[in-house]
N, C-alpha and C positions, 0 to 999 in steps of 0.2 A: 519401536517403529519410528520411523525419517519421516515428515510430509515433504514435499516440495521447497518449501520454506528453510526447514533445513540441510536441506539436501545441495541448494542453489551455490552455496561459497565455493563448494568443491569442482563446482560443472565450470570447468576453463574455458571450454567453449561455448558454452551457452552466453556465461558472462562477456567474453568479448561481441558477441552477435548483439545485447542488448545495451549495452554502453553506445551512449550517446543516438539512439534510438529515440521517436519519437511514441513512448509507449501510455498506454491507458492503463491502467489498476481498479481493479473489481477486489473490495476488502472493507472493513469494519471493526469495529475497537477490539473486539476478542484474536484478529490476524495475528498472531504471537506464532514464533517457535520454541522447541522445547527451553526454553530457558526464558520465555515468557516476554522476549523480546521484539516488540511490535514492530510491522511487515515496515513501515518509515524506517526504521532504526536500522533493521537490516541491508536495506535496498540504498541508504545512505551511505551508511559503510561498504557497499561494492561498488560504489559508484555512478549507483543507479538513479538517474531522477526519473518519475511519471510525469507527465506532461499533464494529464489529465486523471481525476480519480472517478469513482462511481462508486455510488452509495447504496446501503439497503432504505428503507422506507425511513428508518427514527435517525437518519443522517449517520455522518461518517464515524462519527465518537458515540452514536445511540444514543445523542443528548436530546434530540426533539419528542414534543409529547405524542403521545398516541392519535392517530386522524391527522396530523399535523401537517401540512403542504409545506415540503422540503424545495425551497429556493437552489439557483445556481451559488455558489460559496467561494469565494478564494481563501486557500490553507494560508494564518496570517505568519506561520514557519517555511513552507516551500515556495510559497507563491502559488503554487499548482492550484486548478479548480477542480 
């Protein structure tokens, strides 16, 4: 089974519709495709930047404690918040 994820390198059209787009990203540390390589890594390699990301509660890497008030962030590798 494909998600999304891996599915994305193949879709020609999709990929030129989201290049250079000012897009958002909904994702978290587990975001991998089959070969366990994280949703950044991917969307790097097609050319993809997010402008912006959005987190679940324990922040983007799952590193904040439990209860924890997750601040605005900038990624100190994309720039992106």
């Amino acid at each position: 089974m494909l998600v999304g994820l891996d599915r994305l390198p193949q879709c020609h059209s999709l990929l030129d519709r989201l290049r250079g787009q000012r897009l958002g990203l909904l994702s978290h540390a587990a975001s991998v495709d089959k070969q366990l390589v994280h949703i950044d890594e991917v969307l790097a390699g097609l050319d993809i930047a997010p402008a912006v990301r959005f987190a679940p509660e324990h922040g983007y890497l799952a590193d904040a404690q439990d209860m924890a008030t997750i601040d605005d962030a900038e990624d100190d590798l994309s720039g992106t918040r």
